[in-house]
C-alpha positions as CSV (number, residue, x, y, z in Angstrom):
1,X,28.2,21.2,-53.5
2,X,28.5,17.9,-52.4
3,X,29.8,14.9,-54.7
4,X,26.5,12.9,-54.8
5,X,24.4,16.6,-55.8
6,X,26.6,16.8,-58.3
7,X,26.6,12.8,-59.7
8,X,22.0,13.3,-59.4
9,X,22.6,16.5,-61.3
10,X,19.9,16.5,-64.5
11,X,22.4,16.7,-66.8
12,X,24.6,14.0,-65.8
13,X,21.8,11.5,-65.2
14,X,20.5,12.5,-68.8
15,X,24.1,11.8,-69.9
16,X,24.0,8.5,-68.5
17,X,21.5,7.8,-69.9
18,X,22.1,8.3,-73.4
19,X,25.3,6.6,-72.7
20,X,23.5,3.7,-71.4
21,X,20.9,3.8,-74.5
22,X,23.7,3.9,-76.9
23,X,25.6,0.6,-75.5
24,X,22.0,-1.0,-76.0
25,X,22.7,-4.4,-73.9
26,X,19.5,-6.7,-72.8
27,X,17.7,-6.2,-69.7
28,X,18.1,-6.6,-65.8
29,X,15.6,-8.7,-63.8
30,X,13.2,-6.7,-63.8
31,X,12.6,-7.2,-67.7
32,X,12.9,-3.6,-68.9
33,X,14.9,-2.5,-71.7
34,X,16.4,0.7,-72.7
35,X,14.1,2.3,-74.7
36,X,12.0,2.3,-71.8
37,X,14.5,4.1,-69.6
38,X,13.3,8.1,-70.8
39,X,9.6,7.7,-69.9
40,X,10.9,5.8,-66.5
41,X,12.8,8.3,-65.1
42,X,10.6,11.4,-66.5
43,X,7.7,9.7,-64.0
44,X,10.4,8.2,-61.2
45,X,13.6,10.4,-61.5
46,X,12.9,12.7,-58.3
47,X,12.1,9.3,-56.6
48,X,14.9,7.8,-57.2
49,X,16.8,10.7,-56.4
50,X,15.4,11.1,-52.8
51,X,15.9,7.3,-51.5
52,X,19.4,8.2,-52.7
53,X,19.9,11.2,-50.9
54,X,18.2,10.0,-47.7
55,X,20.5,6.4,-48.3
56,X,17.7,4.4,-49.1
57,X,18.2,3.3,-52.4
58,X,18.8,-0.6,-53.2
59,X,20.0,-1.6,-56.3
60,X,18.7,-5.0,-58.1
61,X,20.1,-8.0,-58.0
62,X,22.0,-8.5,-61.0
63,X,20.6,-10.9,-63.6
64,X,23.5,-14.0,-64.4
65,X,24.3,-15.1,-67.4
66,X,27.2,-17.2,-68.6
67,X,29.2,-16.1,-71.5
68,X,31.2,-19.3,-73.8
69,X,35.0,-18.7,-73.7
70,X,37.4,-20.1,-76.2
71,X,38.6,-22.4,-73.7
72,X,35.7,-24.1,-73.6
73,X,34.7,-22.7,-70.0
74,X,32.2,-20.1,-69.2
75,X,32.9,-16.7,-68.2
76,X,29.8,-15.3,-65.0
77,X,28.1,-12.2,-66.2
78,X,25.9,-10.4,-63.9
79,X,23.6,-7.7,-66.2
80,X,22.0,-5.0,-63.6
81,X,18.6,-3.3,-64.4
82,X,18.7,-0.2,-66.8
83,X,17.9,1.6,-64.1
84,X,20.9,0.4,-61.5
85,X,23.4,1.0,-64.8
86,X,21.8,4.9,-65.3
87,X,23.0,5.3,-61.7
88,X,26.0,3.8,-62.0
89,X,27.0,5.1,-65.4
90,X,26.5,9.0,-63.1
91,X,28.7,7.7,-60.8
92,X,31.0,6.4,-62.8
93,X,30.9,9.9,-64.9
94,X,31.9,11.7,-62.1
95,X,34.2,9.4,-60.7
96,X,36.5,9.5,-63.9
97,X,36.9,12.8,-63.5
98,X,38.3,13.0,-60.1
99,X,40.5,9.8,-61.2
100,X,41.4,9.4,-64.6
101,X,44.4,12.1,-64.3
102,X,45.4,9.8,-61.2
103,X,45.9,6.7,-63.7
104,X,49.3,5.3,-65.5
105,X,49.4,7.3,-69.0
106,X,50.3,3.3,-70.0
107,X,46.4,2.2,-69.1
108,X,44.3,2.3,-71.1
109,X,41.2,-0.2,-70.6
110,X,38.3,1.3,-69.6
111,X,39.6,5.3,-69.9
112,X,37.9,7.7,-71.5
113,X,40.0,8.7,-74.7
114,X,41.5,5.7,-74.8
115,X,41.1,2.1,-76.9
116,X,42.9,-0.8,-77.5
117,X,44.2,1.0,-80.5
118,X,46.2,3.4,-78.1
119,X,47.2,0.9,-76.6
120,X,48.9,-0.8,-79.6
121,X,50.5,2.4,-80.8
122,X,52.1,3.0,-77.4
123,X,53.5,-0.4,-77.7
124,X,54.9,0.0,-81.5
125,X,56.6,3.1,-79.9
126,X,58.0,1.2,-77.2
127,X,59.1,-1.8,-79.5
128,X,60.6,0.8,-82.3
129,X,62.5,2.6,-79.3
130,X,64.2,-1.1,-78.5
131,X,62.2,-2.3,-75.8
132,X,61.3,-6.0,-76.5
133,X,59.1,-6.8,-73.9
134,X,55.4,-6.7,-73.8
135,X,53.1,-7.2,-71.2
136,X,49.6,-7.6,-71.0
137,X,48.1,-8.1,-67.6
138,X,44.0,-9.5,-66.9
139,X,43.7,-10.5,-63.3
140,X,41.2,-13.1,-63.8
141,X,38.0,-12.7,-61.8
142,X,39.7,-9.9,-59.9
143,X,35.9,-8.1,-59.6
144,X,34.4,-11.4,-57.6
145,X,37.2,-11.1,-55.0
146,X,38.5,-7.2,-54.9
147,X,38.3,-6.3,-50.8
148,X,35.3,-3.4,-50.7
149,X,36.7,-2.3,-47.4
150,X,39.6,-1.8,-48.9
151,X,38.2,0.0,-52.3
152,X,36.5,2.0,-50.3
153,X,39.3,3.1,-48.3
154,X,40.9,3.8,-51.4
155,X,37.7,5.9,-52.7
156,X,37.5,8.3,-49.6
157,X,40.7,9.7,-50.2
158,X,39.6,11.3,-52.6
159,X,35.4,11.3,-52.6
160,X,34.9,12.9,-48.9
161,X,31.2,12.6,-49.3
162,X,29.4,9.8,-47.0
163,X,26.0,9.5,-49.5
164,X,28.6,8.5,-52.6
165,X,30.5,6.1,-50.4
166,X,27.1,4.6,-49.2
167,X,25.5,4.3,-52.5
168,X,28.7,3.2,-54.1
169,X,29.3,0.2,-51.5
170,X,25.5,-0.5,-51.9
171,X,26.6,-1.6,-55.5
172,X,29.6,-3.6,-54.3
């Protein structure tokens, strides 16, 4: 079975979507919200699915908000449509599996299993072993300047499927 059949799978879109559902967040452009997500993809799901399959689906432009920081300054958001963050919320599903074993057991943003709280019991482990260094690392704005050529690359040596890699750079 190829990666992308398996990421369009019913049950892992469905997953998505309660995933997406459950984190709530305000609409895309296009206005709609995510208790209208179920009744969308009962009527559009096999849609959707085929312009993916046959590379012809386009995600949304993202909507842009800016965020106040305690500095004063203001951090870019870009919210996609509920529908762009189903798809990629059944891409990302899939993708943690193939990857997550392939992560530092010290990272923990953004793992499944893993919270900040980890994090700050690894580090009272390190500091009551006699370490006395701590380092906390945020590459700031790394997302608006990561090379895709180069993420990709990085991607297809593990996701030898041409339809993910499409889909997923349609995203970048």
């Amino acid at each position: 079975m190829k990666l992308i059949e398996v990421i369009l799978r019913d049950e892992n879109l469905e997953e998505a979507i309660r995933r997406v559902k459950s984190n709530k967040g305000v609409p895309g452009i296009d206005k709609m919200t995510v208790n209208e997500i179920d009744a969308y993809f009962k009527t559009h799901k096999e849609q959707i699915k085929k312009q993916i399959l046959e590379k012809k689906y386009k995600p949304q432009p993202v909507r842009r908000v800016y965020i106040p920081k305690s500095n004063g300054k203001k951090r870019p958001l870009g919210i996609p449509t509920v529908v762009d963050r189903v798809i990629q919320q059944a891409i990302a599903q899939v993708l943690s599996e193939i990857y997550d074993s392939k992560f530092s057991e010290n990272s923990f943003g953004f793992r499944p299993n893993r919270s900040a709280h980890d994090a700050i019991m690894r580090t009272l482990d390190y500091l009551n072993e006699g370490y006395e260094w701590v380092i906390d690392l945020d590459i700031e704005a790394y997302f608006d300047t990561v090379n895709h050529d180069k993420l990709i690359s990085i991607l297809r040596e593990h996701v030898n499927d041409s339809t993910t890699l499409h889909l997923i750079r349609k995203f970048l």
